[in-house]
MDTraj code that builds the backbone (N, CA, C; nanometers):
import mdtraj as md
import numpy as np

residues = "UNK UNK UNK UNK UNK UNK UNK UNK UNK UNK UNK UNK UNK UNK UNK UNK UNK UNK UNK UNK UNK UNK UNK UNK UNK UNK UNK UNK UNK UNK UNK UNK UNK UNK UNK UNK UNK UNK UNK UNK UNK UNK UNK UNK UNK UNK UNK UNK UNK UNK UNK UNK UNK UNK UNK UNK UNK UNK UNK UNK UNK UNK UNK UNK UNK UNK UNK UNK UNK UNK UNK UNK UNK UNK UNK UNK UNK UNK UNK UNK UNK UNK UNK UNK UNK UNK UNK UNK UNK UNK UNK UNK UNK UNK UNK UNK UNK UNK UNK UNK UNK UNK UNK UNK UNK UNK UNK UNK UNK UNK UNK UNK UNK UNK UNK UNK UNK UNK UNK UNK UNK UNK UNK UNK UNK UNK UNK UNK UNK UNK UNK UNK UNK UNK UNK UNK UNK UNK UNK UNK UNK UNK UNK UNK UNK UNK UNK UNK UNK UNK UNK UNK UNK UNK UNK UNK UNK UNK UNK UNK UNK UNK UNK UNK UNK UNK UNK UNK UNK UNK UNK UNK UNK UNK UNK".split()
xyz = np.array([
    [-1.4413, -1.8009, -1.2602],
    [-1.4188, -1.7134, -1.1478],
    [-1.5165, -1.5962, -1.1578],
    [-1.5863, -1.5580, -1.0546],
    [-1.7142, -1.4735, -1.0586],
    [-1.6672, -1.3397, -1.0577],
    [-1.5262, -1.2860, -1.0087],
    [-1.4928, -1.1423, -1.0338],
    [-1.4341, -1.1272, -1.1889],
    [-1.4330, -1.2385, -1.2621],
    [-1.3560, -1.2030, -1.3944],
    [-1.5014, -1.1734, -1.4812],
    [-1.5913, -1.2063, -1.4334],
    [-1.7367, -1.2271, -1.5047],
    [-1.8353, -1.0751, -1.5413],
    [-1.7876, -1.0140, -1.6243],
    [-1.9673, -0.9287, -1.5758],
    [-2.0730, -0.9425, -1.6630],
    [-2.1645, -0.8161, -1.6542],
    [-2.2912, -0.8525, -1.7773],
    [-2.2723, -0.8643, -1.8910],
    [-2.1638, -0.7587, -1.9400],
    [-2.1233, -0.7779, -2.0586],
    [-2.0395, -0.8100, -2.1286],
    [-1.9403, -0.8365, -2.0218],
    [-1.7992, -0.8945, -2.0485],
    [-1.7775, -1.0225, -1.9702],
    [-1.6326, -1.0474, -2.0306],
    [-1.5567, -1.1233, -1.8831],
    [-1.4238, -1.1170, -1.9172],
    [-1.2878, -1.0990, -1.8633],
    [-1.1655, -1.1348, -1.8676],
    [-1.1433, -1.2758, -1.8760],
    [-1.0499, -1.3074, -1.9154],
    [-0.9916, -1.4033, -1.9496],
    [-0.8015, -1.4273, -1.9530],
    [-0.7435, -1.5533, -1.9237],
    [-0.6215, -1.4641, -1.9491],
    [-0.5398, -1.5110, -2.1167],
    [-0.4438, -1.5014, -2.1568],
    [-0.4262, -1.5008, -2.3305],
    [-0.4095, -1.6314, -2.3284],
    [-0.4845, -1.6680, -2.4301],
    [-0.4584, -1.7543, -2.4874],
    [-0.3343, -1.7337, -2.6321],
    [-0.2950, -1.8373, -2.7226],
    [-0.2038, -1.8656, -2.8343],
    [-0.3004, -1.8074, -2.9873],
    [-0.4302, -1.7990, -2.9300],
    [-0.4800, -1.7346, -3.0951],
    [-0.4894, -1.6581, -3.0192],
    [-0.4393, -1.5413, -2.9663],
    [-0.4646, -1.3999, -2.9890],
    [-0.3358, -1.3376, -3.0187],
    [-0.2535, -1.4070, -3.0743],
    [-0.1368, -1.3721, -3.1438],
    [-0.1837, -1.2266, -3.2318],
    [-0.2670, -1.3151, -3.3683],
    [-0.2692, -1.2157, -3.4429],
    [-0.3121, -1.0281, -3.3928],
    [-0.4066, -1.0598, -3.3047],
    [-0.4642, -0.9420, -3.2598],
    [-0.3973, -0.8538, -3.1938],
    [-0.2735, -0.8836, -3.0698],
    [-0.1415, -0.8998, -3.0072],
    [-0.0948, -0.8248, -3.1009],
    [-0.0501, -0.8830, -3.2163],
    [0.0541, -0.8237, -3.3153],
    [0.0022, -0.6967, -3.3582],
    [-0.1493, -0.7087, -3.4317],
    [-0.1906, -0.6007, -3.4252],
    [-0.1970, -0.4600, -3.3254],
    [-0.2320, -0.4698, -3.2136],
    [-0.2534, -0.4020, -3.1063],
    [-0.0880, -0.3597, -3.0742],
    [-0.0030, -0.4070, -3.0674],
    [0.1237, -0.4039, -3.0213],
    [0.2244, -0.3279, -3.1000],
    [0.1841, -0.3476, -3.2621],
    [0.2494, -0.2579, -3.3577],
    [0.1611, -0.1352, -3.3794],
    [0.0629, -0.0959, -3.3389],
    [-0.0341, 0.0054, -3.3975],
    [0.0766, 0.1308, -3.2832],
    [0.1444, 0.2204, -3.3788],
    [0.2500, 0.3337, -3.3655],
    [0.1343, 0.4257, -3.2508],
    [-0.0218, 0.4430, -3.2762],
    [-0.0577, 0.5256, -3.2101],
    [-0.0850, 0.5340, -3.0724],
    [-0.0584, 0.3553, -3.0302],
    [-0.0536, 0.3096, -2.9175],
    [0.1002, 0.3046, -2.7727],
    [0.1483, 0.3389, -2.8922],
    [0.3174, 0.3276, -2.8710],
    [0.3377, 0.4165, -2.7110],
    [0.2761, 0.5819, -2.7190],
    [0.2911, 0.6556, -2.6468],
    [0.2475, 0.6061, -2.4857],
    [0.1369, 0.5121, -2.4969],
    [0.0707, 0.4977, -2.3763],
    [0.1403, 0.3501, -2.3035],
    [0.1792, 0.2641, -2.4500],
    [0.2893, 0.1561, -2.3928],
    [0.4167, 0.1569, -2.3878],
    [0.5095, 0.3087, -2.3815],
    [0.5890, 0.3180, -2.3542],
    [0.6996, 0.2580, -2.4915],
    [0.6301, 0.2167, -2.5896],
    [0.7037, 0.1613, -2.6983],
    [0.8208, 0.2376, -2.7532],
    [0.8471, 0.1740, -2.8626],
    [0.9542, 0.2417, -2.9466],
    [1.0070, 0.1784, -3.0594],
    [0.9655, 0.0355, -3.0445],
    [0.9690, -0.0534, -3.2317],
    [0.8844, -0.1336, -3.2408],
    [0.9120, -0.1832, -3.3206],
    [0.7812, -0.2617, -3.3482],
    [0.8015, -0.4420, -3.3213],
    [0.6648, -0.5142, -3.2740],
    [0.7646, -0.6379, -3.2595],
    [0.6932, -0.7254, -3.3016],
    [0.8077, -0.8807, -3.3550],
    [0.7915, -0.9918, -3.4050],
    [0.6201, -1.0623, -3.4161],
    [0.6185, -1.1385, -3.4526],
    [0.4906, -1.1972, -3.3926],
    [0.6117, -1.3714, -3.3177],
    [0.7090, -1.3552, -3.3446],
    [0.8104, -1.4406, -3.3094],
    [0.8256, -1.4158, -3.1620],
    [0.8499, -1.2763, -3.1106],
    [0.8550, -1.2290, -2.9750],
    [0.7352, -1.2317, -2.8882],
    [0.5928, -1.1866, -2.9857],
    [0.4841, -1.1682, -2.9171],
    [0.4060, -1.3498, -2.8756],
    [0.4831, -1.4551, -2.9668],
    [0.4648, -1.5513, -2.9139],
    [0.5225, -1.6339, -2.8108],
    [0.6454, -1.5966, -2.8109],
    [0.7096, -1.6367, -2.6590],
    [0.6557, -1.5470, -2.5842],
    [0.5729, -1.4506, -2.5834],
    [0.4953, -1.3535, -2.4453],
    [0.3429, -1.4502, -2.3914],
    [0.3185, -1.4943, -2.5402],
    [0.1962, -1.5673, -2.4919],
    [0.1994, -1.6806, -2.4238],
    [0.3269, -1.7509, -2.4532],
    [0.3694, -1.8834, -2.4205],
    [0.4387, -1.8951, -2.3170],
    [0.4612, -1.7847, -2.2363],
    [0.4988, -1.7043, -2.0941],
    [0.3997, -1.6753, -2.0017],
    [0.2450, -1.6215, -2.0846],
    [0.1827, -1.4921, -1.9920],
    [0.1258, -1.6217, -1.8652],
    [0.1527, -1.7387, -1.8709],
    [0.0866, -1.8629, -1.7367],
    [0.1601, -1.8065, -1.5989],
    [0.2767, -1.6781, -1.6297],
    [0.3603, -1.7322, -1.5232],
    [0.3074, -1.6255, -1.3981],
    [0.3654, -1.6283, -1.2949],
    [0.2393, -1.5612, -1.2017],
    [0.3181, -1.4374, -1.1379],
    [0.1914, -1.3811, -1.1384],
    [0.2046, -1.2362, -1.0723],
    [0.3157, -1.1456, -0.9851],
    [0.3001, -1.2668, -0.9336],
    [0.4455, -1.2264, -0.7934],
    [0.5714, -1.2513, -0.8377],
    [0.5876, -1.3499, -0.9815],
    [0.6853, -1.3847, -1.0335],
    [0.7290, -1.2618, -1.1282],
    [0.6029, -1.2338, -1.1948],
    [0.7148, -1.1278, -1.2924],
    [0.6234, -0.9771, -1.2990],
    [0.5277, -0.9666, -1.2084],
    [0.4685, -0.8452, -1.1434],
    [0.4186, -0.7666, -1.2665],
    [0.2967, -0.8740, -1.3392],
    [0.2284, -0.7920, -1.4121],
    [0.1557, -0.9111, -1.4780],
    [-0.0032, -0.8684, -1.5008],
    [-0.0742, -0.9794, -1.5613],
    [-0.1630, -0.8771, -1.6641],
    [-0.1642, -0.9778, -1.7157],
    [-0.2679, -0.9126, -1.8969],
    [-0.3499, -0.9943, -1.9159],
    [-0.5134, -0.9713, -1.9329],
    [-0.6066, -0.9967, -1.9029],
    [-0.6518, -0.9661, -2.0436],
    [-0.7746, -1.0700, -2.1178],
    [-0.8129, -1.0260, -2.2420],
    [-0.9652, -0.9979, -2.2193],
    [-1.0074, -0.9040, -2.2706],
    [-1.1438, -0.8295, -2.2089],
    [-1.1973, -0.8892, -2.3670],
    [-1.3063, -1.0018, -2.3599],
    [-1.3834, -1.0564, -2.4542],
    [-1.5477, -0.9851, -2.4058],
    [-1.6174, -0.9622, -2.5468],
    [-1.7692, -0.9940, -2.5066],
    [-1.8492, -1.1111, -2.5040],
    [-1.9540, -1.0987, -2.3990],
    [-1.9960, -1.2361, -2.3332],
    [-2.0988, -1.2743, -2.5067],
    [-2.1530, -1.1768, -2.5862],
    [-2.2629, -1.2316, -2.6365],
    [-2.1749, -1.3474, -2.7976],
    [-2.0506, -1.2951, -2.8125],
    [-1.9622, -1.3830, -2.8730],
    [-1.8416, -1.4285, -2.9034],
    [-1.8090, -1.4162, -2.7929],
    [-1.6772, -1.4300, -2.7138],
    [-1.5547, -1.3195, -2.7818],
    [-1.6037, -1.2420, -2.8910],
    [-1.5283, -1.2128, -2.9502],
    [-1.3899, -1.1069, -2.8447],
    [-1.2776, -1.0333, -2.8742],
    [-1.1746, -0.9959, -2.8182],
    [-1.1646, -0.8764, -2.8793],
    [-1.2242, -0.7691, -2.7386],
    [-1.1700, -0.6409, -2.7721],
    [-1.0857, -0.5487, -2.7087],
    [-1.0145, -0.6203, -2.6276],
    [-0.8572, -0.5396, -2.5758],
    [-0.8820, -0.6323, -2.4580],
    [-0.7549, -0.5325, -2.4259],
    [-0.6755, -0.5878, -2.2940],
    [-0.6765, -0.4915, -2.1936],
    [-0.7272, -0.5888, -2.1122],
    [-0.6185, -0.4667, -1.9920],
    [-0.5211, -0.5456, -1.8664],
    [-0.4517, -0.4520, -1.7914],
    [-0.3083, -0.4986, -1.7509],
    [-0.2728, -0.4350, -1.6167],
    [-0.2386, -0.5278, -1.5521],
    [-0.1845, -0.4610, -1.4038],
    [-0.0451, -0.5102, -1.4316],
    [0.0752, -0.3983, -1.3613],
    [0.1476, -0.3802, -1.3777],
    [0.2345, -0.3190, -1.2782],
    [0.3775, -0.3485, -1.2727],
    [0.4044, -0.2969, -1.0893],
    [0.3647, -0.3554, -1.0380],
    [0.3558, -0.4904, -0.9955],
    [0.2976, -0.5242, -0.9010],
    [0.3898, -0.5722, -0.7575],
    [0.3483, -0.4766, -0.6634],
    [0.4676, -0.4432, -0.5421],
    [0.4170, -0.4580, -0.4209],
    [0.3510, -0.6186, -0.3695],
    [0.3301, -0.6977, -0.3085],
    [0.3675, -0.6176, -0.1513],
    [0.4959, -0.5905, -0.1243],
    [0.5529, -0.5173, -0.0165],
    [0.4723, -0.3509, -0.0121],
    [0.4394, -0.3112, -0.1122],
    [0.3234, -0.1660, -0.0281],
    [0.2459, -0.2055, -0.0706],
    [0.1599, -0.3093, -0.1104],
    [0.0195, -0.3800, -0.1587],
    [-0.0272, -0.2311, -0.2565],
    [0.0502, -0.2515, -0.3917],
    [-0.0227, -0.1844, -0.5061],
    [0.0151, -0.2136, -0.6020],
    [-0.0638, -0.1714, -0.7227],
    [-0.0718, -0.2043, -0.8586],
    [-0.1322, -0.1285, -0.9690],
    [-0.0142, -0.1610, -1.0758],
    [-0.0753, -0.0248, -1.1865],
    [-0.1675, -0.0768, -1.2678],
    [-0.2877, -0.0257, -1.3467],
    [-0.3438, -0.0702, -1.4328],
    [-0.3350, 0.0029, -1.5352],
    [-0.3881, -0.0703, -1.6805],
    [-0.3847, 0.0344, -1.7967],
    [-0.4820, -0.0851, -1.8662],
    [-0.5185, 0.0109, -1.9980],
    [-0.6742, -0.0601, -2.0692],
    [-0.6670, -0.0097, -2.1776],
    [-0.7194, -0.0619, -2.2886],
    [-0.7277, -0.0280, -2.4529],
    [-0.8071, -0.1487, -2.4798],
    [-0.9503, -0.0626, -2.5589],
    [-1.0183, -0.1457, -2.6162],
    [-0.9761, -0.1172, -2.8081],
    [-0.9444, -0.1826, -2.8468],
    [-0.8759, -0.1584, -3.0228],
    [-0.9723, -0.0728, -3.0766],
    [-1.0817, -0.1498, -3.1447],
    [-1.1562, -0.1050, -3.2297],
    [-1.2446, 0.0428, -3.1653],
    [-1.2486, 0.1078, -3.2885],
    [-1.3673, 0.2334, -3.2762],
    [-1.4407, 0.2228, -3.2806],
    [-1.5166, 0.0422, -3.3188],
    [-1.6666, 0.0307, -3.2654],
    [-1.6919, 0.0170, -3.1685],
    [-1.6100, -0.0604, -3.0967],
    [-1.5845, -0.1393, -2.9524],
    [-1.5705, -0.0195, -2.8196],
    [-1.5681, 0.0796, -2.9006],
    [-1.5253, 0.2025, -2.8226],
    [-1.6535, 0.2777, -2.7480],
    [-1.6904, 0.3289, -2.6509],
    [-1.8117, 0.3533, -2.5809],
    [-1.9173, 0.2662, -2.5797],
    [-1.9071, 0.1689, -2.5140],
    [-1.9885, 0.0956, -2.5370],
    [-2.0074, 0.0215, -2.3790],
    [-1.8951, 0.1038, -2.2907],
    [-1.9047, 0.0150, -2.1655],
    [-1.8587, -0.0822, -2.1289],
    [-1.7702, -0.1493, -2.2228],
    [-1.6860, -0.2639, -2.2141],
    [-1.5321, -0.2336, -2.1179],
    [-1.4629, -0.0810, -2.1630],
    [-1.3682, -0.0844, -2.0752],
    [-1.4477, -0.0628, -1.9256],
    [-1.5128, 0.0686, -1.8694],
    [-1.5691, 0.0460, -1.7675],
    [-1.5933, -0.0745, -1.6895],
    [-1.6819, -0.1401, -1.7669],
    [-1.6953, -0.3061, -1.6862],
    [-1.5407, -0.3702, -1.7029],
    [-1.4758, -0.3895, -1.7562],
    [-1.3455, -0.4180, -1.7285],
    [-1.2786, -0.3730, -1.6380],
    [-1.2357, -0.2402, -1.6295],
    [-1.1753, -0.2010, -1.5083],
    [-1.2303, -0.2351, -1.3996],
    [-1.3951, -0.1974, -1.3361],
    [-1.4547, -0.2416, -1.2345],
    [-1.4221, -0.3964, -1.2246],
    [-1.4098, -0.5025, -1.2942],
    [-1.3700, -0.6255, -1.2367],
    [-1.2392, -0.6502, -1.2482],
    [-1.1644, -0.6055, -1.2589],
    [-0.9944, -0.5753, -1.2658],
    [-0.9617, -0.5466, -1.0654],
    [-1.0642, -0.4314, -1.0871],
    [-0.9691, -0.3755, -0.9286],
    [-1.0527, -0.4303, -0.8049],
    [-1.2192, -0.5034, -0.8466],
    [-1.2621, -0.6209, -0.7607],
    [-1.1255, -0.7200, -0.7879],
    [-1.0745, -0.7708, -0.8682],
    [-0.9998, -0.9059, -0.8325],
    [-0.8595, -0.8490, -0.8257],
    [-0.7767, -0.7171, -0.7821],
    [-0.6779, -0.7193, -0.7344],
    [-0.7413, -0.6422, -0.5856],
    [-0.8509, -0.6163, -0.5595],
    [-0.8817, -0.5743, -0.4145],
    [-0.8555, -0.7167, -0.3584],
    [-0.9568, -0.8054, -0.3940],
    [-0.9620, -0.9555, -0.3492],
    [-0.8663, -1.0375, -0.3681],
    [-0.7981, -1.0811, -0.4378],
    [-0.7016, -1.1751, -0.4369],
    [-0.5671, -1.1266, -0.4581],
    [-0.5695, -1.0118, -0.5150],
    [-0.3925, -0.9618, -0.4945],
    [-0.3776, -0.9150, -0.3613],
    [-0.4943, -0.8564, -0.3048],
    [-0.4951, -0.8336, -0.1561],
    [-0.4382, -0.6895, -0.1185],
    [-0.4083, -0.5777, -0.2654],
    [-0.3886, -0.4703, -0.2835],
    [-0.4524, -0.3572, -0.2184],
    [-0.3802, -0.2799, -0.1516],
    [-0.5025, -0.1574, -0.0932],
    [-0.4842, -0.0656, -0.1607],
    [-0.3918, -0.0342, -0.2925],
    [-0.4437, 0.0759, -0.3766],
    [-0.4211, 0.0266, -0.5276],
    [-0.4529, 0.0788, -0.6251],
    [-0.4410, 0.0617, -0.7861],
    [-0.3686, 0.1955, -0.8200],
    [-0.3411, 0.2188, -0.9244],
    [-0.2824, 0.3746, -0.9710],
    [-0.2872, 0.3622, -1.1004],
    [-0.2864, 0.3953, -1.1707],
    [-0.2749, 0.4442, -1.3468],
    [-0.2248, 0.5870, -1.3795],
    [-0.1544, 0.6073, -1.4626],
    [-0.0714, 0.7652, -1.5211],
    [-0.1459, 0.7457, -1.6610],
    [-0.2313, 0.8751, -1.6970],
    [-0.3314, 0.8810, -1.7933],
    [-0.2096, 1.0552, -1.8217],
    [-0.2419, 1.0210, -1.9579],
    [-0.1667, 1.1788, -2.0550],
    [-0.2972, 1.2794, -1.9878],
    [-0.2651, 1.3748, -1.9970],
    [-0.3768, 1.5037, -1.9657],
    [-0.4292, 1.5240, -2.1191],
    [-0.4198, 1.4687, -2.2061],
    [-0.5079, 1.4887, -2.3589],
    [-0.6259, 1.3512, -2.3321],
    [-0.5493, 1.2924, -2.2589],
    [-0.6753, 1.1309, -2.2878],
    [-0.7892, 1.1927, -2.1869],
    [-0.8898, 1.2513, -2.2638],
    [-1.0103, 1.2793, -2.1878],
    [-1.0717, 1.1565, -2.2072],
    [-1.1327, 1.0792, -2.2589],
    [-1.2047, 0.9609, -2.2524],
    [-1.1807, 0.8349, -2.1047],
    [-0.9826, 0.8723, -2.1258],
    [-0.9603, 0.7411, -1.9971],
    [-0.9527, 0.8258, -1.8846],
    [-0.9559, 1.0074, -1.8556],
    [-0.9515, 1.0859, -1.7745],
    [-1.1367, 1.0352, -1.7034],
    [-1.2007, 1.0363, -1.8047],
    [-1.3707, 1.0463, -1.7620],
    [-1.4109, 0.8400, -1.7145],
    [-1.3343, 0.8020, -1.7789],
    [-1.3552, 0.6113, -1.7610],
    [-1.2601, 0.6343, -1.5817],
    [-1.1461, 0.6770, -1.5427],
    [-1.0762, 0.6279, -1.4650],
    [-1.2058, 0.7199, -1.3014],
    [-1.2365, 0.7996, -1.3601],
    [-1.2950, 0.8947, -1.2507],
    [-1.4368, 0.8687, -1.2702],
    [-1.5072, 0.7835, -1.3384],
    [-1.6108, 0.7025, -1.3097],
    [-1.6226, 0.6021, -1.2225],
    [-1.5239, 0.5466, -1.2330],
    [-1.4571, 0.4130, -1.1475],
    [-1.4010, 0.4906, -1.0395],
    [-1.3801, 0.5854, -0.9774],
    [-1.3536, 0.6642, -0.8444],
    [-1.1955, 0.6639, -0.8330],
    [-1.1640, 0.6335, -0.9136],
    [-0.9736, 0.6811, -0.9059],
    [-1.0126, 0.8424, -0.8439],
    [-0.9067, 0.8653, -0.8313],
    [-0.8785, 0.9963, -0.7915],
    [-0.7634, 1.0733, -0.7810],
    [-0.7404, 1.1940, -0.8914],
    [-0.6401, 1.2767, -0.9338],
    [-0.5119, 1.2926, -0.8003],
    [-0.4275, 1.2368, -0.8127],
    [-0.3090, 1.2844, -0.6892],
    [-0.2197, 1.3732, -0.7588],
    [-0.2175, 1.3878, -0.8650],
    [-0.0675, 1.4884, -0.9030],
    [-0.0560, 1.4915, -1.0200],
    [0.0627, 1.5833, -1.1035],
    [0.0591, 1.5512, -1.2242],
    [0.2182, 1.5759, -1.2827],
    [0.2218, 1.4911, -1.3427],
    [0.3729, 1.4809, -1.3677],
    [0.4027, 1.5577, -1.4715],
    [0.4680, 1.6697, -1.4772],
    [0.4941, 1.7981, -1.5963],
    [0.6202, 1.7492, -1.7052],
    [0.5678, 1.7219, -1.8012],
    [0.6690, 1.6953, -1.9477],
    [0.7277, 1.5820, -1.9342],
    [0.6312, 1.4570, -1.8490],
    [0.6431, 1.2988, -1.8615],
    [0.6946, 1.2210, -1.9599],
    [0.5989, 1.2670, -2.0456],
    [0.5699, 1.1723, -2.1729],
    [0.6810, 1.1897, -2.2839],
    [0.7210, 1.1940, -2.3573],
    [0.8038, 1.2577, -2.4804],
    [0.7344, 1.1667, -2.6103],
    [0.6947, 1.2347, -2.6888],
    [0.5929, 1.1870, -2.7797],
    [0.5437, 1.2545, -2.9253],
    [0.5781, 1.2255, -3.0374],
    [0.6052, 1.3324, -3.1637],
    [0.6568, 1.4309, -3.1816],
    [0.7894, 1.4669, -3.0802],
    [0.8429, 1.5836, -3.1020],
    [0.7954, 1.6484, -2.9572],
    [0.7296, 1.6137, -2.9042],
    [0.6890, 1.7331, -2.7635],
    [0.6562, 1.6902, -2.6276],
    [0.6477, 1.7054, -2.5305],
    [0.6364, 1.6735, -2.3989],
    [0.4754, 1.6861, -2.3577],
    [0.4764, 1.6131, -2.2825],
    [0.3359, 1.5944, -2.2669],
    [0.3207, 1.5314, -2.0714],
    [0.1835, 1.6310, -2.0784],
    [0.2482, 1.6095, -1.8863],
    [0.1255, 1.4366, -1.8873],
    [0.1794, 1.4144, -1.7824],
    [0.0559, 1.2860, -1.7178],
    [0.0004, 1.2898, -1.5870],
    [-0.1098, 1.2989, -1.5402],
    [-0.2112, 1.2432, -1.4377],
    [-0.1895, 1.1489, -1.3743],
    [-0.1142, 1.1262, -1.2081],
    [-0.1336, 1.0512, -1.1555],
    [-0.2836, 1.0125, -1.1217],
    [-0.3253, 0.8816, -1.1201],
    [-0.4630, 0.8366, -1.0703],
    [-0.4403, 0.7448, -0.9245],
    [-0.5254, 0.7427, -0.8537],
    [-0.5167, 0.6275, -0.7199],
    [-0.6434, 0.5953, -0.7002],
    [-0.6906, 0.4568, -0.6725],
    [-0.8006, 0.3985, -0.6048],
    [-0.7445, 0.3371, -0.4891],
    [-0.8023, 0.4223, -0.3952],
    [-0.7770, 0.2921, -0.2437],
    [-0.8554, 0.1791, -0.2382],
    [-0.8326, 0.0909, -0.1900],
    [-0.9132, 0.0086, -0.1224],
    [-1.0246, 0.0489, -0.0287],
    [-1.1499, 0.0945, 0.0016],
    [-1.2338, 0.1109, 0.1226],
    [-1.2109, 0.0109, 0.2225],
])
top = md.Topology()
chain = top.add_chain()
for i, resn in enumerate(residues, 1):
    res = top.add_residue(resn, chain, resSeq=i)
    for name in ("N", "CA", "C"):
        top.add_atom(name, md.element.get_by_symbol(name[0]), res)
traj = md.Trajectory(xyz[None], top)
């Protein structure tokens, strides 16, 4: 599919070996805040997720996408639409590339840009949204590269090591 494709990437959706990485990514505590977590889970659980993720969009209103690089297929995060609410045509996204090498390098960018090409096009969505913490300057500067645009901000959202933490509504319309 040519919107899952770019120069340096491409999405894909999970396959059964990305368990281990899954497990990894899924238990890492520092991630917890942005996935809403709160324990830690199985690789028993995270394999009935994989052995699930075929089922479709409209069915359980959220797809997870594995953002590989093209030069060796290797797997450096995910990203995820979420909410997906067919009746006001929108959808949430969120993105984490793991590694700190993997990190500036342009891989989430090109990810997101073919994320909200293939829910413009085939989810048929006229807006996207994401809630970014007001500390995440990196996904504050990635989401407003990609032309999201600040609508509001939600004051003492988050609850997270002891303290409140506000969040950034984001919106991309459709043109």
């Amino acid at each position: 599919m040519k919107t899952l494709k770019g120069e340096h990437i491409f999405l894909r959706a999970l396959e059964l070996s990305d368990l281990d990485f899954l497990y990894t990514l899924e238990n890492d505590e520092s991630l917890w805040e942005v996935s809403n977590t709160t324990t830690p889970y199985s690789k028993y659980i995270l394999l009935q997720y994989l052995e699930n993720s075929h089922r479709d969009i409209y069915d359980v209103q959220q797809l997870r996408l594995a953002i590989c690089k093209k030069e060796d297929q290797a797997l450096v995060g995910f990203i995820d639409l979420y909410d997906f609410d067919p009746k006001h045509s929108r959808v949430g996204v969120g993105i984490v590339i793991f590694s700190e090498a993997d990190k500036r390098k342009g891989y989430a960018s090109e990810a997101l840009g073919l994320t909200c090409n293939y829910a413009f096009k085939h989810l048929n969505v006229h807006q996207i949204f994401a809630g970014i913490s007001e500390q995440n300057q990196g996904s504050i500067k990635l989401f407003e590269k990609a032309g999201f645009e600040r609508g509001g901000l939600k004051k003492d959202w988050i609850f997270s090591d002891g303290n409140y933490k506000s969040e950034y509504f984001y919106q991309l319309i459709n043109p």
